[in-house]
C-alpha positions in Angstrom: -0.8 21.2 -31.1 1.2 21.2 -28.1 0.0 20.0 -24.8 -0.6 22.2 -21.3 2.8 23.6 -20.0 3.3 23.2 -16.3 4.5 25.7 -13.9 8.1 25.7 -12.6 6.4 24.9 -9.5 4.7 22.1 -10.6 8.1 21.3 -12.2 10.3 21.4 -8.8 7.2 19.4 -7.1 6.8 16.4 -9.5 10.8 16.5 -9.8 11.3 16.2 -5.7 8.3 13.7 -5.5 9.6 11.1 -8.1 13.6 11.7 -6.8 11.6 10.4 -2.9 9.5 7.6 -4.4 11.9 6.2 -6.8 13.8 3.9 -3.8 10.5 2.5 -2.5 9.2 0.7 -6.0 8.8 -2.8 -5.8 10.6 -5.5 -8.3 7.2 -5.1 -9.6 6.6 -1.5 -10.4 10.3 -1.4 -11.4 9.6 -4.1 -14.6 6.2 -1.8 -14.9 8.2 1.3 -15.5 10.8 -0.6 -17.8 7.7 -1.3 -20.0 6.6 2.0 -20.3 10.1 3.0 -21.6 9.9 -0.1 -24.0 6.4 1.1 -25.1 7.4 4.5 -25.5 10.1 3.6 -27.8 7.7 1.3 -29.9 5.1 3.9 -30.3 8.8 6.2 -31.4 8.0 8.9 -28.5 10.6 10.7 -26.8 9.4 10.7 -23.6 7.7 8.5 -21.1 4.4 10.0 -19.8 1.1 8.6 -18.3 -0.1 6.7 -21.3 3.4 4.3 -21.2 2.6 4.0 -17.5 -0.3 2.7 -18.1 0.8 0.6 -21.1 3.5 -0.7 -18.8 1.2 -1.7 -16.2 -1.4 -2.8 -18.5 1.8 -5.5 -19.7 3.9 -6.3 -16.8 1.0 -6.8 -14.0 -1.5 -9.6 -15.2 -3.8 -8.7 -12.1 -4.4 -5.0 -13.1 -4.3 -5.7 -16.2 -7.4 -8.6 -15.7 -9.1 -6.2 -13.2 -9.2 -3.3 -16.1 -10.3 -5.9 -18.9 -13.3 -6.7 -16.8 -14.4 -3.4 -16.6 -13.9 -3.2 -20.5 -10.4 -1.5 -20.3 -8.4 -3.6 -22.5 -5.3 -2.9 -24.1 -7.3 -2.4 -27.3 -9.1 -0.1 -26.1 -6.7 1.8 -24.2 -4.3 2.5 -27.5 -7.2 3.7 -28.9 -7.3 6.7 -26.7 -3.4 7.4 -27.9 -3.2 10.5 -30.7 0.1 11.8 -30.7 2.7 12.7 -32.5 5.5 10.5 -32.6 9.2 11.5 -30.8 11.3 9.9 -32.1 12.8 8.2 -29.2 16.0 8.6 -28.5 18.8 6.8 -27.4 19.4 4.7 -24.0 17.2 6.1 -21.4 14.0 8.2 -22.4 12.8 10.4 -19.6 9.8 10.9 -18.0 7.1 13.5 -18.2 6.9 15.8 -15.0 3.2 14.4 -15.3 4.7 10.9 -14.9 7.0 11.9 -12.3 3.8 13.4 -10.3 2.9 9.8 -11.1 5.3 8.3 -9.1 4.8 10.7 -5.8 1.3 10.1 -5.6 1.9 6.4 -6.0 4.1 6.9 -2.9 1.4 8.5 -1.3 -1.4 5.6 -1.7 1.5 2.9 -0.8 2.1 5.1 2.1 -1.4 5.5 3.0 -1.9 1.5 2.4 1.4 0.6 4.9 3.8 1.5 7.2 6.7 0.3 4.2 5.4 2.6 1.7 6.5 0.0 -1.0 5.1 1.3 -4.3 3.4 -1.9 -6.3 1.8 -1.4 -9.7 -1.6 -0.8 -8.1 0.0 1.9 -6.4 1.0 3.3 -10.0 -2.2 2.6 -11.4 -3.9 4.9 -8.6 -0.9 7.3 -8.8 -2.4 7.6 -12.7 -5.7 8.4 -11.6 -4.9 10.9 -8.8 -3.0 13.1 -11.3 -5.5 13.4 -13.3 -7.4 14.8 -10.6 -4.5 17.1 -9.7 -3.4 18.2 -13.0 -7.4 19.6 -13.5 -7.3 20.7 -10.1 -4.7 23.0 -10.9 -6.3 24.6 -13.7 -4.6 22.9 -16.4 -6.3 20.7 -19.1 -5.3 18.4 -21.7 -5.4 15.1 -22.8 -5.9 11.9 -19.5 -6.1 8.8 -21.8 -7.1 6.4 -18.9 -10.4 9.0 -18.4 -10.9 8.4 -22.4 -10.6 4.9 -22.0 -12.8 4.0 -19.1 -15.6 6.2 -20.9 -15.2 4.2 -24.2 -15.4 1.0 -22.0 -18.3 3.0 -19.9 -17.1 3.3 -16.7 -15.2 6.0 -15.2 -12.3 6.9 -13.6 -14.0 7.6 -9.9 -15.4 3.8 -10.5 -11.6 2.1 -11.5 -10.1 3.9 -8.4 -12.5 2.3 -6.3 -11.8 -1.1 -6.9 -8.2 -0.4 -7.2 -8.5 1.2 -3.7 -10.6 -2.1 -2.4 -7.9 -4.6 -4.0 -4.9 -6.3 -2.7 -2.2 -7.4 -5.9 
């Protein structure tokens, strides 16, 4: 069943906000983001969206990845949020999602809000996650957030991982 379609102005948004927030990722986010397109292309999906993010963090950032495990978040249960149907991936570079690219603006907006730099660190990503959730339902769209299904299998909630998030330094 296909997903929720976005509007072409949800398109030129999430297209203009990645294309600004792509030359203020840290060394960090940047091997982040390379794991989320290694992820995608081991799960054989053709694109990268917000469950590779996620995955990526969830690999490249031992911190996050710690602080999500204590709140029962674990990588285990996380792929166990994931039903889709597979890509297959293609070649070299696999793109990202408009959702993922939404990603990536509001990202720049918590590392903005956070400093004066704006430099995008994987905590930054991870928040960027959960605020499009809350702007994709805002916007009348639904579909599947596998980060919301995860931290209610782990019992906690998305409201409660963006608050530490927010309180942390990584």
């Amino acid at each position: 069943m296909p997903g929720p379609r976005a509007t072409p102005e949800y398109a030129r948004e999430a297209i203009a906000a990645a294309a600004a927030a792509m030359a203020h990722l840290t060394a960090a986010s940047m091997r982040c983001l390379d794991e989320a397109q290694r992820q995608s292309r081991q799960l054989d999906d053709n694109h990268v969206g917000t469950e590779h993010i996620v995955l990526g963090v969830l690999a490249a950032d031992r911190d996050i990845a710690g602080m999500l495990a204590r709140n029962g978040i674990t990588e285990t249960v996380f792929r166990s949020q994931l039903f889709e149907e597979p890509g297959p991936s293609p070649d070299g570079h696999i793109p990202l999602t408009l959702r993922a690219q939404m990603i990536l603006g509001l990202a720049r907006s918590a590392a903005t809000a956070d400093d004066d730099s704006g430099a995008i660190t994987p905590r930054h990503l991870m928040l960027g996650v959960i605020a499009e959730s809350s702007d994709w339902r805002k916007r009348g769209f639904d579909g599947p957030h596998h980060l919301d299904q995860a931290a209610a299998a782990a019992g906690t909630s998305l409201a409660a991982i963006q608050s530490i998030l927010s309180r942390s330094v990584t």
